[in-house]
C-alpha positions in Angstrom: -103.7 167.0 -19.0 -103.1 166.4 -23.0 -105.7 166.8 -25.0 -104.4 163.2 -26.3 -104.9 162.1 -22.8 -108.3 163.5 -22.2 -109.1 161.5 -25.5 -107.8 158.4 -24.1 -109.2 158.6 -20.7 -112.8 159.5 -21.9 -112.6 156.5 -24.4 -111.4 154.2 -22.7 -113.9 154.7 -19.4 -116.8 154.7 -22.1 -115.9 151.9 -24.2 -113.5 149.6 -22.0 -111.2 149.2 -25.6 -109.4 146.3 -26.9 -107.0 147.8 -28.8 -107.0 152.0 -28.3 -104.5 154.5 -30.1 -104.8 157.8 -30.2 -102.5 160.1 -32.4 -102.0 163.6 -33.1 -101.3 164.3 -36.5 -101.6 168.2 -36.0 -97.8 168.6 -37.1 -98.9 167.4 -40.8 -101.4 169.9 -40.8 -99.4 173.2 -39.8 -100.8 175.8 -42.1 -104.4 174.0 -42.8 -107.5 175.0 -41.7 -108.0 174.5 -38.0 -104.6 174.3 -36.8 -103.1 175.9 -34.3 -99.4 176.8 -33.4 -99.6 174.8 -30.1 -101.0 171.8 -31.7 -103.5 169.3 -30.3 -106.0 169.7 -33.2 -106.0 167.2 -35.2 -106.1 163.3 -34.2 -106.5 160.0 -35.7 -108.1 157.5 -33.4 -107.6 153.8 -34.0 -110.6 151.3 -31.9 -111.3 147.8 -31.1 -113.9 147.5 -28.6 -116.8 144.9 -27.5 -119.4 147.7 -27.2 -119.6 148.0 -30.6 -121.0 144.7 -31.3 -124.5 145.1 -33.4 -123.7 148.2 -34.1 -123.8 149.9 -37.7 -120.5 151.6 -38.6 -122.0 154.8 -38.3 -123.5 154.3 -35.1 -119.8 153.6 -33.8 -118.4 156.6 -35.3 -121.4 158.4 -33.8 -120.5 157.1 -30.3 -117.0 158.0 -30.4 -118.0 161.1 -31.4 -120.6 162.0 -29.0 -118.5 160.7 -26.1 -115.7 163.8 -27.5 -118.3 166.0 -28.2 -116.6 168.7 -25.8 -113.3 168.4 -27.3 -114.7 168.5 -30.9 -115.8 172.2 -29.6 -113.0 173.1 -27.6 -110.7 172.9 -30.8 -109.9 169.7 -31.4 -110.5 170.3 -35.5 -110.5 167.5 -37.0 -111.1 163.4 -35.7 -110.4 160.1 -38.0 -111.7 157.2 -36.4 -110.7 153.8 -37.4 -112.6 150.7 -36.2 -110.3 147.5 -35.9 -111.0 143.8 -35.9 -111.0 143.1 -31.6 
């Protein structure tokens, strides 16, 4: 399985999503820090979900990040999160 689709999966079983989009943008960052030739490193995420409701922004990017906490250290380098309007 993709890293993309790991991503997906785990996001989607944790926060039941209104709107989900995950990309991977690692082709515009060939060369940077973090990249690798195979890809799969860096990824923009784009969320609408009810589970956020009451929650600060930076307790939303927190949860997205702790539910990808293993991909952060397996290489995925670099994670933009984007909450949308549900």
């Amino acid at each position: 399985m993709s890293v993309r689709d790991v991503i997906v999966e785990k996001l989607s079983v944790k926060f039941t999503p209104s709107h989900l989009e995950v990309i991977d943008e690692s082709a515009k960052h060939q060369g940077h820090s973090g990249s690798r030739p195979e890809g799969e490193t860096h990824f923009r995420v784009r969320i609408a979900t009810p589970a956020f409701a009451g929650l600060s922004r930076l307790a939303q990017h927190r949860a997205v990040m702790e539910t990808l906490d293993a991909e952060l250290k397996a290489g995925v380098h670099a994670l933009a999160v984007e909450l949308v309007a549900a």
